[in-house]
C-alpha positions in Angstrom: -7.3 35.1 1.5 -7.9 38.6 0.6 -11.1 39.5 -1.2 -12.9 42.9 -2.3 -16.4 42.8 -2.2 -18.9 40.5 -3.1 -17.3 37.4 -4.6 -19.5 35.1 -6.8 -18.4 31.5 -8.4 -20.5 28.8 -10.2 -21.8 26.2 -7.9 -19.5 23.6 -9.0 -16.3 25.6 -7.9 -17.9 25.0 -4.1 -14.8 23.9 -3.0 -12.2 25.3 -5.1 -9.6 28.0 -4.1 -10.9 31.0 -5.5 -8.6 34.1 -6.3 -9.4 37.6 -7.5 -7.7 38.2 -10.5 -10.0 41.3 -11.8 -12.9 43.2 -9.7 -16.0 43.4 -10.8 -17.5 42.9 -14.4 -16.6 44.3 -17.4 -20.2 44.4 -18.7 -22.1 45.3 -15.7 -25.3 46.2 -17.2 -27.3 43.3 -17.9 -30.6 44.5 -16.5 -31.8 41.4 -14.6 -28.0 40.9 -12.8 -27.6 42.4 -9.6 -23.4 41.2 -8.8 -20.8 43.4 -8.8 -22.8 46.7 -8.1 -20.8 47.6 -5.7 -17.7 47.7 -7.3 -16.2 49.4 -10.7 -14.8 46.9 -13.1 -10.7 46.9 -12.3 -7.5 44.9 -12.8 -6.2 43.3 -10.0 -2.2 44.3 -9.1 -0.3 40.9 -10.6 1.7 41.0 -7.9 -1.1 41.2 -5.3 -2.7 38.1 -7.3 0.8 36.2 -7.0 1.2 36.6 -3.4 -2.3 35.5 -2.6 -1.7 32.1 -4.4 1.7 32.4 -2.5 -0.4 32.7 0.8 -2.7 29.9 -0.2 0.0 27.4 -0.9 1.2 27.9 3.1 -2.6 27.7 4.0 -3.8 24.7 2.2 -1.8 21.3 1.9 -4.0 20.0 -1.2 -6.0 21.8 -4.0 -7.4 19.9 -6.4 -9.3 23.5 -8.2 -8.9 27.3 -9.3 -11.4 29.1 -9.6 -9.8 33.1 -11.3 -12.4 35.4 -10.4 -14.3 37.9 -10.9 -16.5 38.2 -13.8 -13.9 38.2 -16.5 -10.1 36.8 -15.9 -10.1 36.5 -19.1 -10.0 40.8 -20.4 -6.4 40.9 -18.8 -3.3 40.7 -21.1 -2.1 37.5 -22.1 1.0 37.6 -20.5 0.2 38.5 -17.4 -2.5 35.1 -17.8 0.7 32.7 -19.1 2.3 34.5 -15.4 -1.0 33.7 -13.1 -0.9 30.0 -14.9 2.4 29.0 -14.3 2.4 30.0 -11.1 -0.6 27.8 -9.9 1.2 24.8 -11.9 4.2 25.8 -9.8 2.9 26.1 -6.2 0.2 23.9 -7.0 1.3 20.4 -8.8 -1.3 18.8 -7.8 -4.2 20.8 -9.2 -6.6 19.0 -11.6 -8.6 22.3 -13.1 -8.0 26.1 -13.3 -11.2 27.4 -14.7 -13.2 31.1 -14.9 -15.5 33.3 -16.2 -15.7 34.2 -19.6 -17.3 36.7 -21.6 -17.6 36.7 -25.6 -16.1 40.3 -25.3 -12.7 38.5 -23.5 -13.0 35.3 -25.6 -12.6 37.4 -28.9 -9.6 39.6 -28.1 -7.5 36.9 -27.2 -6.2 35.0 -31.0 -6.6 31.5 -31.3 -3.1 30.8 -30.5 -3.3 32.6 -27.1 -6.2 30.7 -25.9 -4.1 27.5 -27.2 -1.4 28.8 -24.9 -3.7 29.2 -21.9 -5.3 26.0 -22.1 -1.6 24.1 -22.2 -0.5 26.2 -19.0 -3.8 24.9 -17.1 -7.1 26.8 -18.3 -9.3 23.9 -18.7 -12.9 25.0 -18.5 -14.5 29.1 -18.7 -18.3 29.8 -18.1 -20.5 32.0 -20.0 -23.7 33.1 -20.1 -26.1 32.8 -22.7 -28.8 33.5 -20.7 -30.7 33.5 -24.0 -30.5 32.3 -28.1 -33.3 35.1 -28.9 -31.6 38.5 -29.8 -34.7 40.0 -28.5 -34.1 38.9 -25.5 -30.9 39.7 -24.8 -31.4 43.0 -26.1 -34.5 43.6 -23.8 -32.0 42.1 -21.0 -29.2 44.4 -22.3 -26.4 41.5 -22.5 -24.8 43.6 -24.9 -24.3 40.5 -27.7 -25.9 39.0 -30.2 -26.9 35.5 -30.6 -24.8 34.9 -32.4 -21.9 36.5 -31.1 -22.2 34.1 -28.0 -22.1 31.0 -29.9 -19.0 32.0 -32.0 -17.4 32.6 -29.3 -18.3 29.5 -27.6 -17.2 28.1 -30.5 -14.1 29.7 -30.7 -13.0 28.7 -26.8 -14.0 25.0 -27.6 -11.7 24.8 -31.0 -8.7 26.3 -28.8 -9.4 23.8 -26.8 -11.0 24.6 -23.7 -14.3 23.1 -22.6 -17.5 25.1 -22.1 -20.1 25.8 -19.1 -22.9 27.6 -20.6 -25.8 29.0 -18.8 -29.4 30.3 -20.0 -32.5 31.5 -17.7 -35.7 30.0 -18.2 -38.5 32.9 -18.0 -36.0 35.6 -19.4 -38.7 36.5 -22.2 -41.8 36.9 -19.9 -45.0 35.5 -21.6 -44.2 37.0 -24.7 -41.3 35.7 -25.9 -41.8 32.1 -23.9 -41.9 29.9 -27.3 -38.8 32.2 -29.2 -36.5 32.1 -25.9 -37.2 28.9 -25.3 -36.3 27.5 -29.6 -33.6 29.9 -30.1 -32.0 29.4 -26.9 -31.9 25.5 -27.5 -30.4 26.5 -31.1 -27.6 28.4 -29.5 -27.0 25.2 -27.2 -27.2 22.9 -30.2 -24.4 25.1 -32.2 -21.9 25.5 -29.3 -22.4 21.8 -28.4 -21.0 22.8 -25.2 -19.5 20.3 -22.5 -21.6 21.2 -19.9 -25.4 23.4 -20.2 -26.9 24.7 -17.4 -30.0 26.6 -17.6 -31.5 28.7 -14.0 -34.9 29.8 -13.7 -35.6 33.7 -13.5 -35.5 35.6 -10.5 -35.9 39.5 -9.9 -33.4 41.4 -7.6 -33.8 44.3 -6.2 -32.1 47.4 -7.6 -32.3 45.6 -11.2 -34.3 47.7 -13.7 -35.9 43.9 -14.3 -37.0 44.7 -10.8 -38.6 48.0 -11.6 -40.1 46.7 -14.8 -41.8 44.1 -13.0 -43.0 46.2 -10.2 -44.4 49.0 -13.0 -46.1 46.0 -15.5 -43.9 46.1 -17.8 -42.8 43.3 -17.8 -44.7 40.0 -16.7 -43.3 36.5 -15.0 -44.1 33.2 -16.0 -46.1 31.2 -14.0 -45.1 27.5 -13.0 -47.1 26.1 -15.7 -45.3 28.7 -18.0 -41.8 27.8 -16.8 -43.1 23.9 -17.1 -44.0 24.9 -20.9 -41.0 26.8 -22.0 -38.7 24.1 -20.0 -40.5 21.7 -22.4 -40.0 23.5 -25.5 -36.2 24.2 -24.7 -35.3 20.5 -24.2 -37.4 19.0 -27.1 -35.2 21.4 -29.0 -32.1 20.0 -27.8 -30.1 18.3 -30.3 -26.3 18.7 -28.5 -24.4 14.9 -28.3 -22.3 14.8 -25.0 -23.7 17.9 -22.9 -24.0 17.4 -19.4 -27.3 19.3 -18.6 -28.1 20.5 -15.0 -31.1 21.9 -14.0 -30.8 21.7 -10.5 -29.7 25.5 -9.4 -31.5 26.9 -6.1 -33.5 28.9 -8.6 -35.3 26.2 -10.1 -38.5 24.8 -9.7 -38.2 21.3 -11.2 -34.5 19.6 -11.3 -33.7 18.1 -14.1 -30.4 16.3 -14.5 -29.1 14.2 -17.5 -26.9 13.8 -20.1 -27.7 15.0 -24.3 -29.0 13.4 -26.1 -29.4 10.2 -24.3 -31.7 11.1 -21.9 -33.6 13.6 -23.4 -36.8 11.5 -23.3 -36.1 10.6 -19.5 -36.2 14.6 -18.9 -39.0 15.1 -20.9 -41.2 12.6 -19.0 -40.5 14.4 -15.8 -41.6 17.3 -16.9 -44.3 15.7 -18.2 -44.9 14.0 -14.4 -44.9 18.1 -13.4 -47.1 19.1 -15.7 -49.5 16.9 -13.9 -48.8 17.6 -10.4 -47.3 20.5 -9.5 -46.6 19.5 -5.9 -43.4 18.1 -7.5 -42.0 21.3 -8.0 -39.9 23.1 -5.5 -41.9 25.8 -3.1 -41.4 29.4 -4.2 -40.4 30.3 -0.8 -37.1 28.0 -1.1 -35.9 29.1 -4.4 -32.6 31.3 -4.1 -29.5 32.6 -6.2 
């Protein structure tokens, strides 16, 4: 396969066949993200995008997933998406899943009827970040949405169809906005009632302004017993029948697995067995995006 740059996908596309259909992110500017910096946002040729599958199919005798990178499959035209879909259903009959990223930017110029269209050619699942229900947040974190914008769109995918991944960062607010992020955030989830939530836990990369807040005081981390807290908060807030909820990502202290609302209480006691002994928690020097 052919790749340019960095190339990021969700943990559970591990074993998927993953092809560049854009480069880069359309956004770009979220200030605690540090992928696709080394890249401008572009379109990838169609044709180039059609050969690699071509090249895959000779390589690979069975591939069960698709994963359409980079950051946002979704921005090309619609066309040219109905093209890149058939032609994994073609080479690839046996394929269970076609998935990507998703922002609420791509998810609101395509109509209601195109996003119909891609699911019945194969798009079964996109992932987007929340990374927080509090507008102050996300306007410190420069996501470039409201709130509210997020969950409409989330909205808007899951009517057409299309199931929804969904990711939020614990610690996004500092100390500050710990008990907002942490309400609003579970809000958001609650309204999008997504298929799948997944939330990480904060970590600052270098050449981020997050990293060069943090360095200058501006802005402050949580501490375990903070994360512990707002983790708390978030999931006694939670009120979303089906979700799968994962919080077992590299970049979390405590894993917490489950599914809403069922075992909401299991959850809760663990963090409540955390709370109380914090060797339970994973070392900081094993934590990793």
């Amino acid at each position: 396969m052919r790749y340019y740059g960095s190339v990021y996908r969700p943990p559970s596309e591990a074993r998927s066949l993953i092809v560049q259909v854009t480069y880069g992110c359309s956004h770009n500017t979220c200030a605690f993200c540090s992928m696709y910096k080394e890249k401008r946002f572009a379109l990838r040729p169609l044709e180039e995008v059609l050969e690699d599958f071509r090249l895959a199919r000779q390589v690979y005798r069975h591939v069960d997933k698709v994963f359409l990178a980079d950051g946002d499959a979704l921005v090309r035209k619609a066309g040219e998406l109905y093209t890149i879909l058939d032609t994994v259903r073609e080479l690839f009959p046996e394929c269970e899943r076609v998935t990507s990223y998703a922002s609420p930017a791509s998810i609101r110029i395509r109509t209601e009827e195109e996003l119909g269209r891609l699911w019945e050619k194969g798009l079964t699942m996109v992932y987007m970040g929340l990374e927080s229900g509090s507008d102050e947040v996300l306007t410190l974190m420069r996501k470039g949405h409201p709130a509210s914008e997020i969950v409409e769109m989330g909205q808007k995918a899951r009517r057409c169809g299309i199931a929804l991944s969904v990711t939020a960062i614990t610690g996004l607010g500092g100390p500050e906005l710990l008990e907002r992020h942490a309400l609003d955030t579970a809000a958001a989830f609650n309204a999008m009632n997504p298929e799948y939530i997944g939330m990480l836990t904060l970590m600052v990369e270098p050449g981020t302004p997050l990293y060069d807040w943090v360095h200058d005081g501006s802005f402050r981390l949580l501490d375990q017993r903070q994360v512990l807290e707002e983790t708390r908060l978030l999931v006694e807030g939670l009120d979303s029948p089906g979700s799968v909820f994962r919080m077992n990502h590299a970049s979390n202290y405590l894993a917490l697995r489950g599914t809403l609302n069922g075992d909401k209480d299991a959850m809760l006691a663990e963090i409540d067995r955390a709370e109380h002994d914090l060797s339970r928690l994973r070392p900081e020097s094993w934590r990793g995006l």
